[in-house]
C-alpha positions in Angstrom: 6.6 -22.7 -19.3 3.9 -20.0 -20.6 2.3 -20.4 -16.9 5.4 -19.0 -15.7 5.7 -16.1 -17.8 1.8 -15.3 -17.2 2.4 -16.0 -13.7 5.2 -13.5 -13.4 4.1 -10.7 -15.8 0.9 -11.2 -13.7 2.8 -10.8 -10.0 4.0 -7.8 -11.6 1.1 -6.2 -12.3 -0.6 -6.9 -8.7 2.9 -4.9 -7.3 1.8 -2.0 -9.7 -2.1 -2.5 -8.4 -1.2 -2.3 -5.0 1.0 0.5 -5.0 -2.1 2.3 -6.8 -4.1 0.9 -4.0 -1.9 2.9 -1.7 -1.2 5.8 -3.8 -5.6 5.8 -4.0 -5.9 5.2 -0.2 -3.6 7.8 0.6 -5.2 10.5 -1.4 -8.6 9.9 -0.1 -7.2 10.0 3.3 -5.3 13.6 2.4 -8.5 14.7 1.1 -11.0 13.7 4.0 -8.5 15.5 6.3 -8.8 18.9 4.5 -5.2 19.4 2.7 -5.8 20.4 -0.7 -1.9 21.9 -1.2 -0.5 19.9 -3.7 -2.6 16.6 -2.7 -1.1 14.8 -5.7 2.2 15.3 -5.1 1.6 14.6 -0.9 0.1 11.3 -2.2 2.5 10.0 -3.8 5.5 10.8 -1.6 2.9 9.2 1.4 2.2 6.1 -0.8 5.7 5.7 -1.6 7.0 5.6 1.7 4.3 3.1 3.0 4.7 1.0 -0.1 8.4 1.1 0.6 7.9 0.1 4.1 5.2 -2.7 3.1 8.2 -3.8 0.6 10.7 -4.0 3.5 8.5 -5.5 5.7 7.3 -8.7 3.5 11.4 -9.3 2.8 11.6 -10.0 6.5 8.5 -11.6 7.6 4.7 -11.0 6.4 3.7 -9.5 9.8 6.6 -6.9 9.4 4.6 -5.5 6.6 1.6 -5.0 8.3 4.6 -3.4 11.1 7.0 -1.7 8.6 4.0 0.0 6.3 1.8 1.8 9.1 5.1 3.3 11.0 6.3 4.5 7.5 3.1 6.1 6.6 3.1 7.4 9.9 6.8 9.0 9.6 6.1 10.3 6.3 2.4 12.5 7.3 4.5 14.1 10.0 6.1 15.6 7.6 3.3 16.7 5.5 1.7 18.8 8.6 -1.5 16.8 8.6 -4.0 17.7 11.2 -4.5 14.0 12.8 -3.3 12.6 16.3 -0.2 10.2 16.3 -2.5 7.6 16.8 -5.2 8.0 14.1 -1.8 8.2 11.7 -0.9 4.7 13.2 -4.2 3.3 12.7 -5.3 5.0 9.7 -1.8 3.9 7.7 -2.4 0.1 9.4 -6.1 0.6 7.5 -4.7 1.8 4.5 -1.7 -1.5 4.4 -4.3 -4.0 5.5 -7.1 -2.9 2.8 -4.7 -2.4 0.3 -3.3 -6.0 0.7 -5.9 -7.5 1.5 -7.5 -6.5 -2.1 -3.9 -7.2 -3.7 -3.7 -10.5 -2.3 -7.3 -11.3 -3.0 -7.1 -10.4 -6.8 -3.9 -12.6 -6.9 -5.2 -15.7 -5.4 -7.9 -15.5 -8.4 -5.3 -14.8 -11.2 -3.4 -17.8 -9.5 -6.5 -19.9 -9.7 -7.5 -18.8 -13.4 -4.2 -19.5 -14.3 -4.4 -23.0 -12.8 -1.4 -22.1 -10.7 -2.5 -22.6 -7.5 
């Protein structure tokens, strides 16, 4: 029973590291493309919105978060006035979902095995 309770309070923390992932991932990428109005608050409504779209997109299938999370960080810099083609936005926010999960699901798989969970 205590392997379930780690294991939980453990997937819960991964969900707070990936959004931080994001929310880390999306700043950097305000930053290299010159907006430094309110990059904090740009961030976080950016990682938000791809985090909610990653979110969506695992309920449905895997792949539609790797679908779901690009198109909604793509939506989202629209928005923001960003000086970066429609395509960069799609690639860079499928960079930013795939890097992001890919480290999530990498530092899970460990917790999992150090837990004896998987």
């Amino acid at each position: 029973m205590l392997y379930r309770i780690v294991t939980i309070v453990g997937g819960l923390v991964f969900v707070i590291v990936l959004f931080a992932l994001i929310l880390f991932f999306c700043k950097k990428f305000l930053l290299r493309h010159g907006v430094q109005d309110q990059v904090s608050d740009r961030a976080t409504v950016l990682a938000t919105w791809t985090f909610a779209g990653i979110s969506v997109g695992l309920v449905f299938a895997v792949v539609g978060a790797f679908i779901l999370g690009p198109w909604a960080f793509y939506r989202t810099l629209r928005g923001h006035d960003v000086p970066v083609s429609d395509g960069a936005a799609i690639w860079w926010g499928f960079g930013i979902v795939v890097l992001s999960m890919g480290i999530t699901a990498a530092g899970f798989l460990g917790f999992l095995a150090l837990v004896g969970a998987y």
